[in-house]
N, C-alpha and C positions, 0 to 999 in steps of 0.2 A: 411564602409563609402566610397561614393564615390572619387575619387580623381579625380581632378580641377587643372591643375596647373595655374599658376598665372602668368598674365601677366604685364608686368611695364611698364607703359605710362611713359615717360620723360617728364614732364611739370615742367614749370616756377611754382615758387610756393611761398607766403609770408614766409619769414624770418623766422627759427625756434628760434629764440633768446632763451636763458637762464639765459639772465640779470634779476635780482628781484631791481625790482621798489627800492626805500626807503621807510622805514616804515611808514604804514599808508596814501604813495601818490598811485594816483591811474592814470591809464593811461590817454592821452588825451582821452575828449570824444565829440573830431571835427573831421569829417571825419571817419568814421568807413571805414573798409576796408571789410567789410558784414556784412549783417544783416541775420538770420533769422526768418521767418515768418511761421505763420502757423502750429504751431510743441503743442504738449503736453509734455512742457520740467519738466520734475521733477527735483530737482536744490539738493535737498540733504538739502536743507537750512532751518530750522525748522521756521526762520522770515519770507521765502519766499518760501515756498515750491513747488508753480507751477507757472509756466507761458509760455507765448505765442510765448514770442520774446526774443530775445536778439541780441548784434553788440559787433563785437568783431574788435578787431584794434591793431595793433603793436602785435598779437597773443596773449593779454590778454582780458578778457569780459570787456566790456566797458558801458554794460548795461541789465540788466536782466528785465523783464516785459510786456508791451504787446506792440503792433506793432508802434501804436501812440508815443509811447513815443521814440522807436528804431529810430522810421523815425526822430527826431529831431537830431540825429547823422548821418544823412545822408549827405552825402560828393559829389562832382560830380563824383568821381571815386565809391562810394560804391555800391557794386554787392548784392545784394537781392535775398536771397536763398529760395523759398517758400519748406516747406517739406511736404505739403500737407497731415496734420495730424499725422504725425511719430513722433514718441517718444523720445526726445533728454534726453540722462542722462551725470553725469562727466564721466573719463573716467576709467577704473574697475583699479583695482589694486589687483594682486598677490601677497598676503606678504610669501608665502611659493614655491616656485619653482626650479627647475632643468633646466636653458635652454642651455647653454653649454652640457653639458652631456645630455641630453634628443635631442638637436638638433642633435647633432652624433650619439646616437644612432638609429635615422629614416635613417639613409642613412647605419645602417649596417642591420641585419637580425633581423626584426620587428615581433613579436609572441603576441603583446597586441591585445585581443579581441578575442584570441582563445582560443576555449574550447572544451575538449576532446586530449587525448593523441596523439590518430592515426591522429588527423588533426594538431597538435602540431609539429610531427614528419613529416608528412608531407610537411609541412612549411620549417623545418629544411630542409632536401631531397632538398627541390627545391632552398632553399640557396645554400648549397654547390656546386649544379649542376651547380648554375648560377654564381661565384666566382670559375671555377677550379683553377686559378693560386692561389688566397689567400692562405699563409701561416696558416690561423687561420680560424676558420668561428664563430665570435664573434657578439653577439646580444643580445635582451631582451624581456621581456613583457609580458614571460608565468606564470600563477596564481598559487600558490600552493593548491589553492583547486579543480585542476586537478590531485591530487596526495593526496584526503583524505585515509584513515583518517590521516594517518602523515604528509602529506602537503612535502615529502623528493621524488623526482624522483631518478634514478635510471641511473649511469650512460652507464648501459648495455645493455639500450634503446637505448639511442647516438651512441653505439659501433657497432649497426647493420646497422647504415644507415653513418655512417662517422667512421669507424674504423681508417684509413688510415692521419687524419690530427686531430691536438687541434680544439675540438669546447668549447666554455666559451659562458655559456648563464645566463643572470642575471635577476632575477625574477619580477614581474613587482613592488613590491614595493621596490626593492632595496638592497633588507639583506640578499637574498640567490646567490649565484650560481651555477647552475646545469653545470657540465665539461664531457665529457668521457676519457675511460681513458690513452688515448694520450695527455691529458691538464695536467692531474695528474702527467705522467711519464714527460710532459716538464719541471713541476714545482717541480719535484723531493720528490713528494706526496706521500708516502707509508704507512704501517701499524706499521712503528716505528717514523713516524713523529708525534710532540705532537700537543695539540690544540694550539694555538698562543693565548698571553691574550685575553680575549674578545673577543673570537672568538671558532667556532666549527669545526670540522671537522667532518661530519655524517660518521658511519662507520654501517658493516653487523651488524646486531644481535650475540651475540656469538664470535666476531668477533673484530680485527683492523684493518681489512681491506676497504679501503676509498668507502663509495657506493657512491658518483658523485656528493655529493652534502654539500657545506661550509658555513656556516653562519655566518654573520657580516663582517665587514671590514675587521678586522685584519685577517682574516680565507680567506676574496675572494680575496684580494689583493698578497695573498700566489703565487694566479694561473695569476690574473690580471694582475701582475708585467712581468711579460713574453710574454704576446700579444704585437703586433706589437704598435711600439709607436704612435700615435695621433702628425699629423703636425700642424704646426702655422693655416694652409688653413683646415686641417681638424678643427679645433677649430672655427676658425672663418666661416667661412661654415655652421657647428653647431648653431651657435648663428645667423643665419642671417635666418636660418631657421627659429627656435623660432620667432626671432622677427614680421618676417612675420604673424606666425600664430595668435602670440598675437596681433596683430595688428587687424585681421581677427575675433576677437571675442572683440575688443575692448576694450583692457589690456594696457594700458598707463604708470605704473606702476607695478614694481616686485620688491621683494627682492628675492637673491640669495641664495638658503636656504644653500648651501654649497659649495663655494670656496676655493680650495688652490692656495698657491703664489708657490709652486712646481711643474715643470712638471712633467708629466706622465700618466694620464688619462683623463677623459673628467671633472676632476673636477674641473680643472685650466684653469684658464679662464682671469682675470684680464685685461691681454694683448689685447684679441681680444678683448671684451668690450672699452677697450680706441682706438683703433685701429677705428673700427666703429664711437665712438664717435668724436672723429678727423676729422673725414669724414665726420660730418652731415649725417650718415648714420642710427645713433640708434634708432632714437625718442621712447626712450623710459625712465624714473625715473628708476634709479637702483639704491637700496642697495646690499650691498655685503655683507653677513652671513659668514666671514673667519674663515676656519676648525682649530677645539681646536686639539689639541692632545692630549688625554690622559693621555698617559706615560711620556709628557715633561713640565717642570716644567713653573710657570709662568714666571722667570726670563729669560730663555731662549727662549719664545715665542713672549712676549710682546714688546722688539724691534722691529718686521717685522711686529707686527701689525701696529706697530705704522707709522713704515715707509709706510707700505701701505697705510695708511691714509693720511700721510700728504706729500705724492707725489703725491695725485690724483690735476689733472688741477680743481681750484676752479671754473671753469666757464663750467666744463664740466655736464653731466649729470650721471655719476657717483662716488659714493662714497661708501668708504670702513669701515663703521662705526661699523659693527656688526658683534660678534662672536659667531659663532655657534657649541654649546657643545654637546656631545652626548653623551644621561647618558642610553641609557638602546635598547633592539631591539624590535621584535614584540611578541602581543601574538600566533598568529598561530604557529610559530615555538618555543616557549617555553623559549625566548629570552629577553623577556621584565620583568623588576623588578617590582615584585607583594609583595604587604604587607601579604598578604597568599599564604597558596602555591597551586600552582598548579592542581584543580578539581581531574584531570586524569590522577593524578601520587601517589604513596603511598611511595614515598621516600622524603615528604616535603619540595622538589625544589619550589623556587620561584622566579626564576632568577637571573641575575647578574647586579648590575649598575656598569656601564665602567667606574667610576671612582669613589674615596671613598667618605663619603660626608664628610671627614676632607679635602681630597685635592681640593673637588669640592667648599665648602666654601673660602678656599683659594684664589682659581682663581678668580669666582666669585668678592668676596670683592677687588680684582687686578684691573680687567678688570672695574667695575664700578666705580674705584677711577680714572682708568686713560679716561674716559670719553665715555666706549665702552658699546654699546648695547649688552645684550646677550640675544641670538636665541636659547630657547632649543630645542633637539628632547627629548620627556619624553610622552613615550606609557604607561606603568603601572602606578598604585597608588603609588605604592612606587618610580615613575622614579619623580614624579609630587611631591611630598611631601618632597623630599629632594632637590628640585628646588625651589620648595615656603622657604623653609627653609635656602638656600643657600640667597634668595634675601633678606630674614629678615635680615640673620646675616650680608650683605651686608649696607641694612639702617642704621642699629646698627653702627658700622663701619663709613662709609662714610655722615651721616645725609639723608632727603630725597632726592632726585636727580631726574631730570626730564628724567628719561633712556629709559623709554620706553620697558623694556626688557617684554617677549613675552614668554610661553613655546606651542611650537609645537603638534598639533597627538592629545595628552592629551586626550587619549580613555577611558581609564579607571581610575574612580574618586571614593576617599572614602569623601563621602558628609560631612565632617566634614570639607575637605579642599575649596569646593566650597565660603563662604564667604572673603578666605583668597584671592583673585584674586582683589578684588575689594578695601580691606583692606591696599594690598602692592603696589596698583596701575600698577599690572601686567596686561598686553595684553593674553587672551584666544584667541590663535590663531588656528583655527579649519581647516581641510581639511571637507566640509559640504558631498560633495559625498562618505563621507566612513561613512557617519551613513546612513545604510539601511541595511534592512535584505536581503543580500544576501548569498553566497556561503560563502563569508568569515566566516560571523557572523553564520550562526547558521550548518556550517557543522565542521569550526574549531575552534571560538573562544566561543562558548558558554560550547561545549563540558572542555575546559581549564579553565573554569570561573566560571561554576555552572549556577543553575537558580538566587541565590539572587544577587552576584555582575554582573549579567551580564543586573540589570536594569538601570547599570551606566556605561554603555556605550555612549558615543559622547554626553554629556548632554548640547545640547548649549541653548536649551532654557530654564534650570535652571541657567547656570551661563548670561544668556541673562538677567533672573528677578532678579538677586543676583546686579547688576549694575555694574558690571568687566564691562570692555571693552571688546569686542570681536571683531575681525579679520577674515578674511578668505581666506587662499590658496588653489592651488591643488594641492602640490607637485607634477604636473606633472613633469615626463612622467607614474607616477606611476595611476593616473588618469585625467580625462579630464580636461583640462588646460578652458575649455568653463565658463566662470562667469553665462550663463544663465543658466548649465547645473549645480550647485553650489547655485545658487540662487533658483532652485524647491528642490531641495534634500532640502536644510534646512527648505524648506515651507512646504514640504510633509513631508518629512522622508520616503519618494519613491524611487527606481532609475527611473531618469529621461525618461530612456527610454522605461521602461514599466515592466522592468524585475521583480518589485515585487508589492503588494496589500496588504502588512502590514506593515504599519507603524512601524518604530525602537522605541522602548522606548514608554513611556505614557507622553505627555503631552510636548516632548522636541520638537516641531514644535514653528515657530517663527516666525511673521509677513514679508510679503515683503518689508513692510519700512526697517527696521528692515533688514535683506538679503542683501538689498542694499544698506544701512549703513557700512556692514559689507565689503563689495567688494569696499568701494567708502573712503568715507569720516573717515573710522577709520582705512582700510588700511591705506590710506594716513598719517595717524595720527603715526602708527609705524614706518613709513620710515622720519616722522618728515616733513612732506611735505603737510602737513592741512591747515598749511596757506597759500599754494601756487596754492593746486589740490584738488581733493577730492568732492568740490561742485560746482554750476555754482552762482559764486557771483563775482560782479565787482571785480575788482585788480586781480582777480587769473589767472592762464594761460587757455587758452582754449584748455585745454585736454575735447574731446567731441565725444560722441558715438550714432548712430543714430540709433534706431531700427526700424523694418518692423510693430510691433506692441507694442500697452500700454500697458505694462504688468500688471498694474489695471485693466485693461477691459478685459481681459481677464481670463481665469477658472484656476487653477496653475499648474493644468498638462498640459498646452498647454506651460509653459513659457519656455520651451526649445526647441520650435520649433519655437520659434521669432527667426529673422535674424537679424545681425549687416547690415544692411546698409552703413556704413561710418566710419570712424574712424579721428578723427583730434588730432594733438598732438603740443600743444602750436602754434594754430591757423594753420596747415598744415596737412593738408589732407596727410593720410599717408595709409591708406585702402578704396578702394571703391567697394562694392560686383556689380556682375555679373546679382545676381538674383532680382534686384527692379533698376525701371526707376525713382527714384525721382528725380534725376540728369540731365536727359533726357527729361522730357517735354518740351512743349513747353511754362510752366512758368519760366521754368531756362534757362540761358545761359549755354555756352558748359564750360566744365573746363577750358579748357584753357582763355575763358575770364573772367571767376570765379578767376581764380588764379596767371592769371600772372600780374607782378607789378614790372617793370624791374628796377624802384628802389630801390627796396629792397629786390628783390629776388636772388636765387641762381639754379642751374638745382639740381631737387630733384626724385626720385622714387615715383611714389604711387604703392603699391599694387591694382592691380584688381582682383579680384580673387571669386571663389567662394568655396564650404570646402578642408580642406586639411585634408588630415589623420593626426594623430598624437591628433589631437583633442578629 
């Protein structure tokens, strides 16, 4: 991917308010503060699902419909935006992401997107060359199915090209890390050290001797706890990153799929997110998914959730409402709790879930009494089954509750629990780019799975027809954070970008309404933000995304080759691409008369930009 950096015009810019109206009132609708015209706006709105025009004022829609009607909200100050047939949608939303920790880790040593050892190692080489002074040379992004068939590197590969310093490199979805063995001996790693709970230590064949590589938390955090600490500026740094980029594909909203309130890695974040938001710097909806722990009881957790909650500024734009549990790892690496055991093993392993389901019931039933969402990760049938199980006995317990709670990944389904999603009013919250037949699936996971359970892999368009709700993140950094590139995978069951011509599954392909339901208006619905975002209907804010083309009119493998054009976030242009002059004719005026309004403005940043890696 090419890389673009981005430049920041300094313009005057309308007000990003955060005030929510009173129920039911709706903004003035004298004086719009623009309008525009011209556009193929899809509105999300099933009463109103297309139209022409809309005028947005005080940064909420003040009118949806066609030009005629807009122009009666016309003000002597209102600026008239022709988009000369582009595509206006709400604005996406990520309910599963990494941006802190995925922000930081773009600025250490970036290995996503490469395939093959020797160009792997390569990479590496040229990190370390380019960082002599680093203490560490720490990074991420390399695939385990560069290391079939066990999906385990080796860390005497590392040793050839960086013997002399720790290198810690983490896999690109997140549960392995590959070390050599200077990270080992930092972390005081040997052949008499045990596995930590819920966690692996890979060792030789024959052997307790460590080969280079740790699976799960409790097992990479052994080595991770020893790299060099992450400052306040590296954190925020990170997230300012992210934000840019989401901005840059049109992402208005996210939840944070895992937050701690503890420093020490890139997964604590809390701080720079209010730090930014302080600033009128965020524009962006944020939930916060705050990390369960395991081993620690509900009574001792549930205080600093709480307080995390209810110290967040009520008028900011984040909140700390959801807890994110982690019951189980992946299948590639043999990690993930499966109801069977394991295809291509004869010692009928089937995994571990990280926590028992008497303790996980528990919590659960805790956590939704005291009014918190929870976020699972649950990859196996068995991680998903005693998550659906946790939220019954939580009903049972508590009556119905409007919680919202959501299970993660949910790769593999025993179809018996498919009706139960829609039954307990759970959110299927799917990453759509990881159902394709790639590398993963049929070099590691089908081999682990067989031919029969492996037809229930990422079934979104069965629990699509079951009437669950469904959702959709990227858990980037693990994969592309892009909504458009998210939006063809679950229409094809293709990778977007060409790399495969068999469709995943039979019949699990799912409409674009449908896709963009899932990014827009039922995100929004997880983060409890549906009545505010989500679709383009009067009262709501104008979170709005502008694309280069209709993605009806067009073929569906062309829809990730649309560009975001624009991006506005509660009425403030906050992204404006490089590559399309809609902004520039000579039927629009320049931004700055677009946007400046010195009564009510503040000096704001837009992104200009055109792609960024990381994407």
């Amino acid at each position: 991917m090419n890389r673009i950096f981005p430049l920041c015009l300094f313009l005057l810019l309308p007000s990003c308010s955060t005030e929510t109206p009173p129920s039911g009132e709706n903004p003035s609708t004298h004086g719009a503060d623009f309008i525009f015209r011209n556009a193929a706006i899809y509105t999300v709105n099933p009463d109103q699902p297309w139209a022409s025009a809309i005028a947005v004022k005080d940064g909420r829609i003040a009118y949806v419909g066609d030009l005629l009607g807009a122009q009666e909200l016309s003000g002597s100050d209102t600026q008239t935006i022709d988009l000369n047939g582009r595509m206006m949608l709400p604005g996406f939303h990520d309910i599963h992401v990494h941006p802190v920790e995925s922000g930081v880790l773009y600025q250490q040593c970036v290995l996503f997107d490469i395939r093959g050892v020797d160009k792997l190692l390569d990479k590496i080489s040229e990190c370390a060359l380019a960082k002599p002074q680093d203490e560490w040379i720490v990074g991420a992004g390399w695939t385990l199915d560069n290391f079939v068939p066990s999906g385990l590197p080796d860390k005497k590969l590392l040793d050839e090209i960086v013997p002399d310093r720790p290198v810690s490199l983490k896999s690109s979805d997140g549960h392995s890390l590959w070390v050599n063995s200077k990270a080992l001996e930092f972390a005081g790693i040997d052949a008499t050290t045990p596995d930590p709970e819920n966690g692996r230590i890979d060792r030789y064949p024959n052997s307790d001797e460590p080969s280079g590589s740790l699976q799960e938390d409790s097992a990479i955090m052994l080595v991770a706890n020893h790299e060099p600490a992450l400052t306040s500026n590296d954190l925020i740094n990170g997230l300012e990153y992210s934000r840019d980029l989401f901005h840059s594909y049109g992402i208005t909203g996210i939840q944070d799929a895992l937050l701690k309130l503890e420093p020490g890695d890139g997964y604590y974040g809390l701080d720079a997110y209010n730090y930014l938001d302080a600033k009128g710097e965020l524009n962006l909806h944020v939930v916060t998914a705050l990390f369960w722990e395991n081993a620690i009881s509900l009574s001792q957790q549930l205080p600093k959730f709480l307080d995390a909650r209810e110290t967040q500024p009520i008028d900011g734009n984040v909140r700390a409402t959801s807890i994110k549990i982690w019951l189980d790892g992946v299948i590639e690496a043999q990690t993930a709790a499966l109801l069977a055991p394991y295809s291509d093993r004869d010692d009928g392993y089937r995994g571990e879930l990280q926590n028992s389901p008497h303790d996980l019931n528990k919590a659960v039933i805790g956590l939704d009494a005291a009014g918190f969402q929870v976020h699972f990760h649950a990859i196996g049938d068995r991680a998903i089954r005693v998550s659906l199980d946790a939220l019954e006995r939580a009903q049972e317990a508590n009556g119905t509750r409007d919680s919202r709670h959501h299970l993660s990944h949910i790769q593999l389904f025993d179809p018996a629990d498919v009706p139960r999603f829609a039954d307990l009013n759970v959110v299927a919250n799917f990453q759509p780019l990881w159902a394709i037949q790639d590398g993963y699936i049929t070099d590691l996971t089908w081999p682990r799975l067989g031919r029969e359970r492996s037809k229930w892999l990422y079934p979104i368009g069965t629990l699509q027809r079951s009437g669950a709700k469904v959702g959709f993140g990227s858990d980037w950094y693990v994969t592309s954070v892009n909504p458009l590139d998210g939006i063809e995978a679950a229409v094809t069951r293709l990778d977007p970008n060409g790399l495969t011509d068999v469709p995943l599954g039979v019949d699990e392909e799912i409409s674009l309404a449908e896709a963009i339901e899932n990014y827009t208006i039922n995100s929004a619905y997880v983060n409890f933000l549906d009545d505010q975002v989500g679709s383009i209907e009067v009262g709501k804010k104008a979170d709005l995304v502008i694309l280069d083309n209709n993605l009806f009119a067009i073929p569906s493998q062309e829809i990730n080759s649309t560009k975001v054009v624009a991006t506005f976030f509660s009425g403030c242009l906050v992204y404006l691409s490089n590559h399309d002059d809609t902004f520039s004719d000579d039927r629009n005026p320049t931004l700055e008369k677009l946007f400046c309004d010195s009564s009510i403005s503040s000096r704001k940043a837009i992104t200009r930009s055109g792609d960024f890696d990381g994407g």
